[in-house]
PyMOL Python script that loads the backbone (N, CA, C, O; Angstrom):
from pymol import cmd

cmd.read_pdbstr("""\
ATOM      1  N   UNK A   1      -2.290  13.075 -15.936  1.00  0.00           N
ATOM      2  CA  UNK A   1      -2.344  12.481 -14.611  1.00  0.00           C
ATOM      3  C   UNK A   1      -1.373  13.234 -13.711  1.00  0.00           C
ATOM      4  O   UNK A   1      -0.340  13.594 -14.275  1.00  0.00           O
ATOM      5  N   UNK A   2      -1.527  13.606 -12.160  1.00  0.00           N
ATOM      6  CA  UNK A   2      -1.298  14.132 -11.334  1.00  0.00           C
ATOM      7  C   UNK A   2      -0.284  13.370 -10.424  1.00  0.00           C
ATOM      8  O   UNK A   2      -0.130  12.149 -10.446  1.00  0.00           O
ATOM      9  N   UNK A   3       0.423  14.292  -9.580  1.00  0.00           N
ATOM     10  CA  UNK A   3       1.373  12.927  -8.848  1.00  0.00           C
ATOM     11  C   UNK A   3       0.801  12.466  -7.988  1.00  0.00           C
ATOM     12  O   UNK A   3       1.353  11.506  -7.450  1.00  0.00           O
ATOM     13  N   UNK A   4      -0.365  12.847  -7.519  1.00  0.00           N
ATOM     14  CA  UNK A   4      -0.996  12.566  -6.373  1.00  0.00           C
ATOM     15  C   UNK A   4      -1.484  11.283  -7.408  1.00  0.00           C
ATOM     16  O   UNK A   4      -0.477  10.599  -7.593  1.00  0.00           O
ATOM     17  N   UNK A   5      -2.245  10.905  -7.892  1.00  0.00           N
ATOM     18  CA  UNK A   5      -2.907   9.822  -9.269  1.00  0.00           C
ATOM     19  C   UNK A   5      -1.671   8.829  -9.427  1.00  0.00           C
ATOM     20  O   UNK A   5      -1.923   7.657  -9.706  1.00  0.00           O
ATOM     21  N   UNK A   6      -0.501   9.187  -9.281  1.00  0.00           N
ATOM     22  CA  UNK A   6       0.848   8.271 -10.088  1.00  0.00           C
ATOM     23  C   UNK A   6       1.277   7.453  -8.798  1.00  0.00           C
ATOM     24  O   UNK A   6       1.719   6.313  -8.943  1.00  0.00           O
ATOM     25  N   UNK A   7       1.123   8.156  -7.233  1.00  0.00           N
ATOM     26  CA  UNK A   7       1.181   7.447  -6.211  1.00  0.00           C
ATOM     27  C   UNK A   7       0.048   6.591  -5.704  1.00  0.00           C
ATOM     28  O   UNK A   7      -0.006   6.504  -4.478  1.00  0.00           O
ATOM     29  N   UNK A   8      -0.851   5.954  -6.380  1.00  0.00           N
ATOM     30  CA  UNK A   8      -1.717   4.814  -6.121  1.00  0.00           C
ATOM     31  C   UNK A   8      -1.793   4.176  -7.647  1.00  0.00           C
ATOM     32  O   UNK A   8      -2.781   3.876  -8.316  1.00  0.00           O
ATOM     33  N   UNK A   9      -0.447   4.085  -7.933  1.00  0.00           N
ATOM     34  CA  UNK A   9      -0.028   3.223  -9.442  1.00  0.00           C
ATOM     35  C   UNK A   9       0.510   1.990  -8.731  1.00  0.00           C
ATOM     36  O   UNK A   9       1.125   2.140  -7.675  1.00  0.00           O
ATOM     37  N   UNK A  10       0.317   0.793  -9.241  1.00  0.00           N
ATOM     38  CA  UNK A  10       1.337  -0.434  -8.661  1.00  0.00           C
ATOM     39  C   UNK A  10       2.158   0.060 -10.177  1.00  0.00           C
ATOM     40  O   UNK A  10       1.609   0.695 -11.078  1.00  0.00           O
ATOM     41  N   UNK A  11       3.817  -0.488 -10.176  1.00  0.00           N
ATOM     42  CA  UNK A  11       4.417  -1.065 -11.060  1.00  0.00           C
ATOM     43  C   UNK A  11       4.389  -1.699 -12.190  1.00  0.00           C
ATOM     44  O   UNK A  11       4.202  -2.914 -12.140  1.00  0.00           O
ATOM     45  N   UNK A  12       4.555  -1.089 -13.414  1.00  0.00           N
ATOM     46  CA  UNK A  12       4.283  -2.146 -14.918  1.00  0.00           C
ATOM     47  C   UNK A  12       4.015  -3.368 -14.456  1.00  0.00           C
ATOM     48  O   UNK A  12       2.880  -3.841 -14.520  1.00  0.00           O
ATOM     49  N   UNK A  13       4.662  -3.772 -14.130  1.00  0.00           N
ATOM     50  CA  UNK A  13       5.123  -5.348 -14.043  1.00  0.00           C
ATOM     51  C   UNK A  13       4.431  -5.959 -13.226  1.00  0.00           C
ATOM     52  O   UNK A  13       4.741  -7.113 -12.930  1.00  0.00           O
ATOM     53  N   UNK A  14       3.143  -5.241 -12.567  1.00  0.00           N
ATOM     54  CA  UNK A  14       1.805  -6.042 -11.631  1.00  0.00           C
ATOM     55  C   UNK A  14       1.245  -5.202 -11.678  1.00  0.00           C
ATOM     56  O   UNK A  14       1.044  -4.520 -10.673  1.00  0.00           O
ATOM     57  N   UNK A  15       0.655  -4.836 -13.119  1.00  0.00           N
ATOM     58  CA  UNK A  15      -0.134  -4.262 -13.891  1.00  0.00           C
ATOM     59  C   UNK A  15      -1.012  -5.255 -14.484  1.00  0.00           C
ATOM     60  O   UNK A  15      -0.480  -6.298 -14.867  1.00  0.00           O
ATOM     61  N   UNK A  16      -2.523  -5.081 -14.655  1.00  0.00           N
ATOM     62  CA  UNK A  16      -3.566  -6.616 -14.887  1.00  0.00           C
ATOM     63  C   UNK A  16      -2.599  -7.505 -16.589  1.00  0.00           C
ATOM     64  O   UNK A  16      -1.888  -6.849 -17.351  1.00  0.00           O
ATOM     65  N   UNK A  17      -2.743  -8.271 -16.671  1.00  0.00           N
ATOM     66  CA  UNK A  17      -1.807  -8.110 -18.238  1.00  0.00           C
ATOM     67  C   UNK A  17      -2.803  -8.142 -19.262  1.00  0.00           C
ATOM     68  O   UNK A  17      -2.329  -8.353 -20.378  1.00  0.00           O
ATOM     69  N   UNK A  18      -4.513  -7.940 -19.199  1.00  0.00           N
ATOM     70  CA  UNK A  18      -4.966  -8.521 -19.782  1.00  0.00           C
ATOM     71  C   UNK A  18      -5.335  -6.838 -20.367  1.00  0.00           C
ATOM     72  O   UNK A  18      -5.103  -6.452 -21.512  1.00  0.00           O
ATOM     73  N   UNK A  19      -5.997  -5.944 -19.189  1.00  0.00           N
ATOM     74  CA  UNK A  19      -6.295  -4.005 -19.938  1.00  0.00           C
ATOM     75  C   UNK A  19      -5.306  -3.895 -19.376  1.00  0.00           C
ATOM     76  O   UNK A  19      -4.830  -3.243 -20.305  1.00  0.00           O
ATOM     77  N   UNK A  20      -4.282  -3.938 -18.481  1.00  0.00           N
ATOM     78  CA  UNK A  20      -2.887  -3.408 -18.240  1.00  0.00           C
ATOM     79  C   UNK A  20      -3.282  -2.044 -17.052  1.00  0.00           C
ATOM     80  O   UNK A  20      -2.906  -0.879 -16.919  1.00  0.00           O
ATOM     81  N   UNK A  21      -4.327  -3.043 -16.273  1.00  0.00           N
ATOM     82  CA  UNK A  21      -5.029  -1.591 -14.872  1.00  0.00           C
ATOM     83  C   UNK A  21      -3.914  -1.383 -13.814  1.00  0.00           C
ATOM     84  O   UNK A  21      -3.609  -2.418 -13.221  1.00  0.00           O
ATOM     85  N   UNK A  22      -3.328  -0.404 -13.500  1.00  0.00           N
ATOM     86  CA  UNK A  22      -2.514  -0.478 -12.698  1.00  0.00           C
ATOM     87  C   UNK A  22      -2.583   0.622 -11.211  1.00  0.00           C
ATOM     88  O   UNK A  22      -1.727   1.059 -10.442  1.00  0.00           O
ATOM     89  N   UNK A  23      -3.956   0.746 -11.317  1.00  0.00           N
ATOM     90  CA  UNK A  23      -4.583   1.581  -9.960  1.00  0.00           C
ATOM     91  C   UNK A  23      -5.106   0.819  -9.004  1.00  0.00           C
ATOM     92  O   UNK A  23      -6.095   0.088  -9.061  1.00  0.00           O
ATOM     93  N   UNK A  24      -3.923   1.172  -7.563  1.00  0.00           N
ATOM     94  CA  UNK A  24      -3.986   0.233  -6.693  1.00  0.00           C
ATOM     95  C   UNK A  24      -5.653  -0.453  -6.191  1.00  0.00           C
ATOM     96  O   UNK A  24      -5.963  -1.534  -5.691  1.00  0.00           O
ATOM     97  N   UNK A  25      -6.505   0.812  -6.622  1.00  0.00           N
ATOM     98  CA  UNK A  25      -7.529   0.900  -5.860  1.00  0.00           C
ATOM     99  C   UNK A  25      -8.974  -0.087  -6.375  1.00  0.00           C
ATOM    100  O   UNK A  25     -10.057  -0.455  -5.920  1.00  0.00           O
ATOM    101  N   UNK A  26      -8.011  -0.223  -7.831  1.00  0.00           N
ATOM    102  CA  UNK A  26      -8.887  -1.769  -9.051  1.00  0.00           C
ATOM    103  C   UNK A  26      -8.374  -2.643  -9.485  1.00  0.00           C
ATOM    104  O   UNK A  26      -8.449  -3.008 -10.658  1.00  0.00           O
ATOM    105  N   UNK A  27      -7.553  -3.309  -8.328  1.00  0.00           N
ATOM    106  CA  UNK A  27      -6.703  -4.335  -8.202  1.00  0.00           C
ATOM    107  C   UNK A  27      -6.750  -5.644  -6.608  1.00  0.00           C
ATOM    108  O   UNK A  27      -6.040  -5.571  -5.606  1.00  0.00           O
ATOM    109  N   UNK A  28      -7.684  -6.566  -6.875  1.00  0.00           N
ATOM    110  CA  UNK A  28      -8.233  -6.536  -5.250  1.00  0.00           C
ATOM    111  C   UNK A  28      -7.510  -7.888  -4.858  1.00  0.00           C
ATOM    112  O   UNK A  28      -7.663  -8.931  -5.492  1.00  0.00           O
ATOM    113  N   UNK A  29      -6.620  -7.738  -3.623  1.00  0.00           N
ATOM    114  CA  UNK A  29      -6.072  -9.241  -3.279  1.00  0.00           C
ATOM    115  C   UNK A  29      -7.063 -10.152  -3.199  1.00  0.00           C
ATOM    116  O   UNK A  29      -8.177  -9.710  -2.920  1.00  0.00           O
ATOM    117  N   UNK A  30      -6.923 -11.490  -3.399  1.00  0.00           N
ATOM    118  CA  UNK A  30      -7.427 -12.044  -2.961  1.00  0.00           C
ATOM    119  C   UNK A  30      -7.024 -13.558  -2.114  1.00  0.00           C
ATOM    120  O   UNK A  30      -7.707 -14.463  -1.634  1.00  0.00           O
ATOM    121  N   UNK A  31      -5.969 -13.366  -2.190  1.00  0.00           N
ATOM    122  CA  UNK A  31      -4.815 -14.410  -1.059  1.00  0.00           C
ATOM    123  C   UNK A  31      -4.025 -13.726  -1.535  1.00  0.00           C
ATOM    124  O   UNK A  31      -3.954 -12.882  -2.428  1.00  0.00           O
ATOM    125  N   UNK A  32      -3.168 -14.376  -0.537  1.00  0.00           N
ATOM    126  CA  UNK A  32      -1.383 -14.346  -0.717  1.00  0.00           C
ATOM    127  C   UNK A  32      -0.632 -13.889  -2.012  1.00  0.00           C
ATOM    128  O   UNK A  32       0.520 -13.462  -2.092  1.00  0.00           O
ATOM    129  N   UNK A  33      -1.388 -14.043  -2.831  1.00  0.00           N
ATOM    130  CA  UNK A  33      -0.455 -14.808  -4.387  1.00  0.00           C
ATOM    131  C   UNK A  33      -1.378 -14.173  -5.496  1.00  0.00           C
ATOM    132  O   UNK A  33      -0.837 -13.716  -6.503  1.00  0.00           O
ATOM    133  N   UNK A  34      -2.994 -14.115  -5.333  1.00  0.00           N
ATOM    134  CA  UNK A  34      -4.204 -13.925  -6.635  1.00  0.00           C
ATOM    135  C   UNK A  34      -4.039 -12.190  -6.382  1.00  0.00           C
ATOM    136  O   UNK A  34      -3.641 -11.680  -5.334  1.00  0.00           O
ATOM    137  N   UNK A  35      -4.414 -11.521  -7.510  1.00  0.00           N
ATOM    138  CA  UNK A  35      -4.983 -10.428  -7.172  1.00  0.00           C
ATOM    139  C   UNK A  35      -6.375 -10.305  -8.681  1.00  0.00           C
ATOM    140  O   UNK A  35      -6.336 -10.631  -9.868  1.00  0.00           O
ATOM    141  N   UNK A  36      -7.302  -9.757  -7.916  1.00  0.00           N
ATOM    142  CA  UNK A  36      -8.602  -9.923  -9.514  1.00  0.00           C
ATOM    143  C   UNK A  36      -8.758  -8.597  -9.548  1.00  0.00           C
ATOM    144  O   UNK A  36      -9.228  -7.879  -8.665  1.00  0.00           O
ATOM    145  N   UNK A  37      -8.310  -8.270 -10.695  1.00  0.00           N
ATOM    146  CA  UNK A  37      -8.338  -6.518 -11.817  1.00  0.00           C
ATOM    147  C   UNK A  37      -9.911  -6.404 -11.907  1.00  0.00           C
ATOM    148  O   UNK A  37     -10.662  -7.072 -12.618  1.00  0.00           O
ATOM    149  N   UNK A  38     -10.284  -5.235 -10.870  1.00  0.00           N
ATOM    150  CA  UNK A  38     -11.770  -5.008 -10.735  1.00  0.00           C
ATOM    151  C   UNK A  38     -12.288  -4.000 -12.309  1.00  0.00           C
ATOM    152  O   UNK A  38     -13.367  -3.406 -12.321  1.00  0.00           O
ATOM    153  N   UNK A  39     -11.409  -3.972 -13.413  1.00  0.00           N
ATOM    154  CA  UNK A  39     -12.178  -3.460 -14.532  1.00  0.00           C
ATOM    155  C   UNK A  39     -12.577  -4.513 -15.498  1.00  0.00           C
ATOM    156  O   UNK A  39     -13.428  -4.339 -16.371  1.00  0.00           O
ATOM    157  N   UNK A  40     -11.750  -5.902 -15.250  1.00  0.00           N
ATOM    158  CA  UNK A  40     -12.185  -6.758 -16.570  1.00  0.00           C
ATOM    159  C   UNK A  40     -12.220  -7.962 -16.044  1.00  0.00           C
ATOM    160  O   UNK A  40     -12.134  -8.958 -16.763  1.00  0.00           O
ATOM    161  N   UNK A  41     -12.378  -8.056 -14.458  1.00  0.00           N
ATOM    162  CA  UNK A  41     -12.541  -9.271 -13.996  1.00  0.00           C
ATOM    163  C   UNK A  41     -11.408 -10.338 -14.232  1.00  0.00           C
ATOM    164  O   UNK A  41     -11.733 -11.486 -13.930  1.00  0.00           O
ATOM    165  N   UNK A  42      -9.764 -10.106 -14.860  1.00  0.00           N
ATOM    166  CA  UNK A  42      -9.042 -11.263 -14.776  1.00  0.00           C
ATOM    167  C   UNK A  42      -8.266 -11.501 -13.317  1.00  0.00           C
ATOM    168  O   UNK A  42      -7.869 -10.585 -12.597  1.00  0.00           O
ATOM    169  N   UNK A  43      -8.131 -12.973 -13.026  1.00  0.00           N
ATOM    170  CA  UNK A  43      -7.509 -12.948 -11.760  1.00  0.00           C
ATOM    171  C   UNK A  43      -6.081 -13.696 -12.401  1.00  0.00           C
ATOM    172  O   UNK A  43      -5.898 -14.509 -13.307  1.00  0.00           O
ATOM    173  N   UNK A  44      -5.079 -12.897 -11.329  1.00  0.00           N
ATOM    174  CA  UNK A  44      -3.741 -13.384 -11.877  1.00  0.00           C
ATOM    175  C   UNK A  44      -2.776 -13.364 -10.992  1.00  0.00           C
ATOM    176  O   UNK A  44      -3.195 -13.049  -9.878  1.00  0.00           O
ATOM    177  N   UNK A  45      -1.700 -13.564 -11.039  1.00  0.00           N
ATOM    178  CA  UNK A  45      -0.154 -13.677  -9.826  1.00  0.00           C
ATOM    179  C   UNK A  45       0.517 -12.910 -10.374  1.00  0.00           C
ATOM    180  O   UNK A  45       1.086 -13.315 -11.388  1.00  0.00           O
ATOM    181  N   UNK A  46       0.754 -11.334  -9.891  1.00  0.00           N
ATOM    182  CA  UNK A  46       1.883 -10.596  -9.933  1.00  0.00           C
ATOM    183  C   UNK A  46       2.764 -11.320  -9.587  1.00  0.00           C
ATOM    184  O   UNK A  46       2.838 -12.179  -8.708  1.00  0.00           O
ATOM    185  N   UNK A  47       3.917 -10.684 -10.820  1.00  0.00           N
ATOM    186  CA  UNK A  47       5.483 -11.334 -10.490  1.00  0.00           C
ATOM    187  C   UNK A  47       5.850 -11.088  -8.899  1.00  0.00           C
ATOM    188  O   UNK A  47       6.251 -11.986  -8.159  1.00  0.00           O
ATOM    189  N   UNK A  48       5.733 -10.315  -8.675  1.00  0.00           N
ATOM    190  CA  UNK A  48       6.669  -9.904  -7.388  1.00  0.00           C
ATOM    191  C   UNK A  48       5.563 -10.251  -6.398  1.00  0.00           C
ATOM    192  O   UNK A  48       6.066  -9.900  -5.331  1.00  0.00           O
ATOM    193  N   UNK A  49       4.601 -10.635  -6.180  1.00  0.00           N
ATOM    194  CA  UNK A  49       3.277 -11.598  -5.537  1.00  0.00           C
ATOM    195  C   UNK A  49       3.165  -9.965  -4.347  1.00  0.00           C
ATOM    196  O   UNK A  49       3.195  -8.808  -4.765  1.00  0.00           O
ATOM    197  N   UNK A  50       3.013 -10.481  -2.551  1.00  0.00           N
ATOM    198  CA  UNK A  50       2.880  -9.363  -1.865  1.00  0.00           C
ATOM    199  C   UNK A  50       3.594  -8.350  -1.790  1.00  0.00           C
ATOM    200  O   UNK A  50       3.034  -7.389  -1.264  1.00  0.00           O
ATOM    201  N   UNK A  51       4.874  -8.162  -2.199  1.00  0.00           N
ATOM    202  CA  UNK A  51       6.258  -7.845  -1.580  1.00  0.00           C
ATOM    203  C   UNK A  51       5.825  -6.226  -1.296  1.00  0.00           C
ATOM    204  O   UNK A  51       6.630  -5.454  -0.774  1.00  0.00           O
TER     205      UNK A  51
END
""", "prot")
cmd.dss("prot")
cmd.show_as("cartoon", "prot")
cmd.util.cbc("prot")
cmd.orient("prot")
């Protein structure tokens, strides 16, 4: 992976926890607080929520 690839990474730690997807671009808000991991369909609350 490329750095250009490593800069549309979110953070371990609001990474899906279920495949652990952490590409901003398969990760879709969906309020404030949900975000749903567009590879395995789980919806969940990153620790650190919008920040």
């Amino acid at each position: 992976m490329d750095q250009a690839d490593d800069a549309n990474l979110v953070d371990e730690e609001d990474a899906c926890p279920v495949c652990s997807e952490r590409n901003a671009d398969r990760l879709a808000w969906l309020d404030d607080e949900k975000v749903e991991c567009q590879m395995c369909g789980t919806v969940y609350k990153p620790p650190r929520g919008g920040e």
